[in-house]
Steps between C-alpha positions, in 0.01 A plus 500: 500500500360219266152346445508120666207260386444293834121362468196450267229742633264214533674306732479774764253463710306795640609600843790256553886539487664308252917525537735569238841529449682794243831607564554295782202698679251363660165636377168449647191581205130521594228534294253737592188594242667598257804608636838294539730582756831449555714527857848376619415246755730679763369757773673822514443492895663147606553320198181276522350292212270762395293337293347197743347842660105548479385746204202688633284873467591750732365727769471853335445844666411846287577830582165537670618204771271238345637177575408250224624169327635497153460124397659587146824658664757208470682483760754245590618411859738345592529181698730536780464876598180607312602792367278618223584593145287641210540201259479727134849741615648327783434804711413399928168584607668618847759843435848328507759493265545141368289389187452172340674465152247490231585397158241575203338268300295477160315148332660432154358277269326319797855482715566737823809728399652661851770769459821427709 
């Protein structure tokens, strides 16, 4: 695995996908606070560009049955199926199997690094 520069930091803006290529991968990143994160632009489920799917909170439930919504939970859903998944690990909100691949990423002298 190797650290690819792809983007200065500042030309992210906050809350919208900008595409990348590394490795012949396509690779959505978002900006959100202070967090960068980086997705293959390919839905586990059918295959769907991923990333042209909304990023919103989430409906939440505790152990008590309270039913809440977590606007800080990123979650990422896709456009054709809207399946749901937890933007930080790639995880689905709903219990299947599939997960979205996640790649990390760190800011390095003011560029996005993403490990692929």
């Amino acid at each position: 695995m190797t650290w690819h520069r792809v983007v200065r930091h500042e030309e992210l803006a906050e809350g919208a996908w900008t595409m990348v290529t590394v490795e012949r991968k396509p690779i959505g990143l978002l900006r959100r606070g202070d967090a960068c994160h980086a997705v293959l632009n390919f839905c586990p489920h059918a295959g769907a560009p991923v990333c042209r799917g909304d990023v919103t909170g989430r409906v939440i439930c505790d152990e008590r049955g309270r039913v809440g919504y977590d606007a800080q939970a990123a979650t990422l859903r896709c456009p054709w199926h809207r399946w749901e998944f937890d933007l930080p690990s790639g995880r689905a909100v709903a219990p299947i199997r599939e997960r979205l691949k996640t790649f990390p990423t760190r800011v390095v002298e003011g560029m996005v690094e993403v490990l692929v």
